[in-house]
C-alpha positions in Angstrom: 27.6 130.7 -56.9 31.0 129.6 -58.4 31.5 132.9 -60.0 32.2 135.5 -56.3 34.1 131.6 -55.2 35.9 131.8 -58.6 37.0 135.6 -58.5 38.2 135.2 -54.7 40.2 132.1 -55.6 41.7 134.1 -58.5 41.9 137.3 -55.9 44.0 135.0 -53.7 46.4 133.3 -55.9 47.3 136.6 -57.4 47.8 138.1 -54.3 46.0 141.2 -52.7 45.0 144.0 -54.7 46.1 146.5 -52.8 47.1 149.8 -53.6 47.4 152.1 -50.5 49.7 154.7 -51.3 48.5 157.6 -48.8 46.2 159.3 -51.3 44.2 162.1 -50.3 40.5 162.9 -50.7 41.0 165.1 -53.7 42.7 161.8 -55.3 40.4 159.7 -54.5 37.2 161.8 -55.5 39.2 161.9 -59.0 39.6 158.1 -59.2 43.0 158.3 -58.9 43.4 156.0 -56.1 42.1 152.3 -56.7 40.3 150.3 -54.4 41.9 147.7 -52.6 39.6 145.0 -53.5 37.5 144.4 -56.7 33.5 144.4 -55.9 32.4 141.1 -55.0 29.0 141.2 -53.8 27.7 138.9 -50.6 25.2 136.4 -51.1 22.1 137.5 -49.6 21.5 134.8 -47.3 25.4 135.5 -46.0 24.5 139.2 -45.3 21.6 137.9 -43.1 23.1 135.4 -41.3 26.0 137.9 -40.7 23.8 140.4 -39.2 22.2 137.9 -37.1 25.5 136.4 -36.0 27.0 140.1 -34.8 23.3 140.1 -32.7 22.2 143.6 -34.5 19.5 145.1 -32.5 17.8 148.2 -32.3 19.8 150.7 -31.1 22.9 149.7 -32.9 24.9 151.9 -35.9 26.2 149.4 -37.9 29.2 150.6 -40.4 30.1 148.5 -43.6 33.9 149.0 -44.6 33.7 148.5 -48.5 30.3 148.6 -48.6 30.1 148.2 -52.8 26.3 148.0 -53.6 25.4 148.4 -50.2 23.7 145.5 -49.4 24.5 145.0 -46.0 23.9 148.4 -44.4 20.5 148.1 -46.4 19.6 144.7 -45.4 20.7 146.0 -41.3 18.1 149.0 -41.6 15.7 146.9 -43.3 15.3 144.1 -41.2 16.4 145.9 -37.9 15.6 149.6 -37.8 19.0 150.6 -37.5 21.3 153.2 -38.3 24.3 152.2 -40.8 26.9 153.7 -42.7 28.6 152.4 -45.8 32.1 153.2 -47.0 33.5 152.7 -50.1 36.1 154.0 -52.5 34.2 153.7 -55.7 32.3 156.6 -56.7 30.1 154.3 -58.6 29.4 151.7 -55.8 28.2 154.7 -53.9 25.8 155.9 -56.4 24.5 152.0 -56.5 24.3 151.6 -53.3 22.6 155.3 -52.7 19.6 153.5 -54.9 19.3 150.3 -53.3 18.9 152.8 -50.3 16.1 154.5 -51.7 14.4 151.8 -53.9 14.3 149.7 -50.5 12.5 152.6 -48.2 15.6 152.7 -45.9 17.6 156.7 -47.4 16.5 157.8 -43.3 18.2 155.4 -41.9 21.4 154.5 -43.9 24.3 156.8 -45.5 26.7 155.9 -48.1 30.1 158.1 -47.7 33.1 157.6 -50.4 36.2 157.5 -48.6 39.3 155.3 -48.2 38.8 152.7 -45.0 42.1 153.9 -43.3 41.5 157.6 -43.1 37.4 156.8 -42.5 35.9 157.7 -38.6 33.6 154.8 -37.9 33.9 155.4 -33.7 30.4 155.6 -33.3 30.2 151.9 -34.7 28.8 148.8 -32.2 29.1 146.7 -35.4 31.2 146.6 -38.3 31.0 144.6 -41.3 33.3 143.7 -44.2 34.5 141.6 -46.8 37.7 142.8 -47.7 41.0 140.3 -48.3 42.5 139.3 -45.2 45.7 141.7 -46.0 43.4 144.4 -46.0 41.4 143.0 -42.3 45.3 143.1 -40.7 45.9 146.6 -42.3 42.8 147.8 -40.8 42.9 145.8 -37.2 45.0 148.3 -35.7 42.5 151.2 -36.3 39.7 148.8 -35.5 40.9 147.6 -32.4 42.5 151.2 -31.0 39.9 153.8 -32.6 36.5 151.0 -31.4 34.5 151.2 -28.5 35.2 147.6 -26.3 32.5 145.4 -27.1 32.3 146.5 -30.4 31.3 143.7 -32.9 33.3 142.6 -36.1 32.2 140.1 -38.4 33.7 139.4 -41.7 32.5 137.6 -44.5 35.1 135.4 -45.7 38.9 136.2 -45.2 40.3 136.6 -41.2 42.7 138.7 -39.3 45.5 136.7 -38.8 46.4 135.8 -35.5 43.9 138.1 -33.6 41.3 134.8 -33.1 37.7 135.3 -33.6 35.5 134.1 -30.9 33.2 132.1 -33.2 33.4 131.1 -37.0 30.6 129.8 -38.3 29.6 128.3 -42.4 26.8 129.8 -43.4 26.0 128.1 -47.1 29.3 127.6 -48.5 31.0 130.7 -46.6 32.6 131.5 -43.7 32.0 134.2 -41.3 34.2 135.3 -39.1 33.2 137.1 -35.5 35.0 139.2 -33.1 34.1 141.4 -30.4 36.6 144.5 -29.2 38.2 143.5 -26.0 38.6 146.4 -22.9 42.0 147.8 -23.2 44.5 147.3 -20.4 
């Protein structure tokens, strides 16, 4: 446990990773655009209470920005029967997470696509996941607050969006979740 607590403490005081220089897919299917966050993977008991927190139910496509092994979007088709997406920038993460997918029964029901988060279409989502720094949730609020249905439901393991309050927060083991739902537009 105080090793992911340890690398996001270090991850903070050094300031986001980021590295968004407008790459394209070429660059990105060459490695030559980094991801914005090193892989931390969420506790297993966080993914499940987050997925129980956004109220996932059948019927739902769930999308995981920076999906890394996968976990989540696993763990949502798993234990709910629904369909979910997982994007991530690493080619390797994808090829992990492509195996959880099939060593776990759930290949049918959930897809892996390498892409960058900014440029990705996730529309179709009713709930989105994520555990990404909070630079990176405020880069990304704009797009997730013009491009998803109302409604829509956010939760985020860890790190917030600034000043665009969550309707709940809740600790779940020695984390915090974050949950939002897309207001209608005016």
């Amino acid at each position: 446990m105080r090793g992911p607590v340890l690398i996001v403490s270090l991850m903070l005081l050094a300031g986001p990773v980021l590295a968004l220089d407008g790459a394209t897919r070429a660059q990105i299917d060459r490695g030559e655009r980094n991801p914005d966050v090193i892989f931390v993977p969420t506790p297993q008991e966080v993914v499940e209470d987050m997925l129980r927190l956004a109220n996932v139910r059948k019927g739902d496509v769930l999308y995981d920005l920076g999906s890394g092994d996968g976990r989540i979007p696993v763990t949502a088709a798993k234990l709910y029967g629904v369909r979910a997406v997982g994007i991530d920038i690493d080619p390797e993460r994808i090829r992990e997470a492509r195996e959880n997918a099939r060593k776990n029964g759930v290949e049918k029901l959930v897809q892996f696509r390498m892409g960058d988060l900014f440029q990705a279409d996730f529309r179709d989502a009713t709930v989105v996941t994520m555990y990404l720094l909070s630079a990176v949730n405020l880069q990304l609020r704009p797009k997730l607050l013009t491009e998803l249905k109302p409604g829509t439901r956010i939760v985020s393991h860890a790190f917030d969006m600034g000043d665009w309050m969550p309707v709940a927060t809740y600790r779940v083991g020695g984390s915090t979740v974050y949950y939002w739902v897309v207001p209608e537009r005016k």
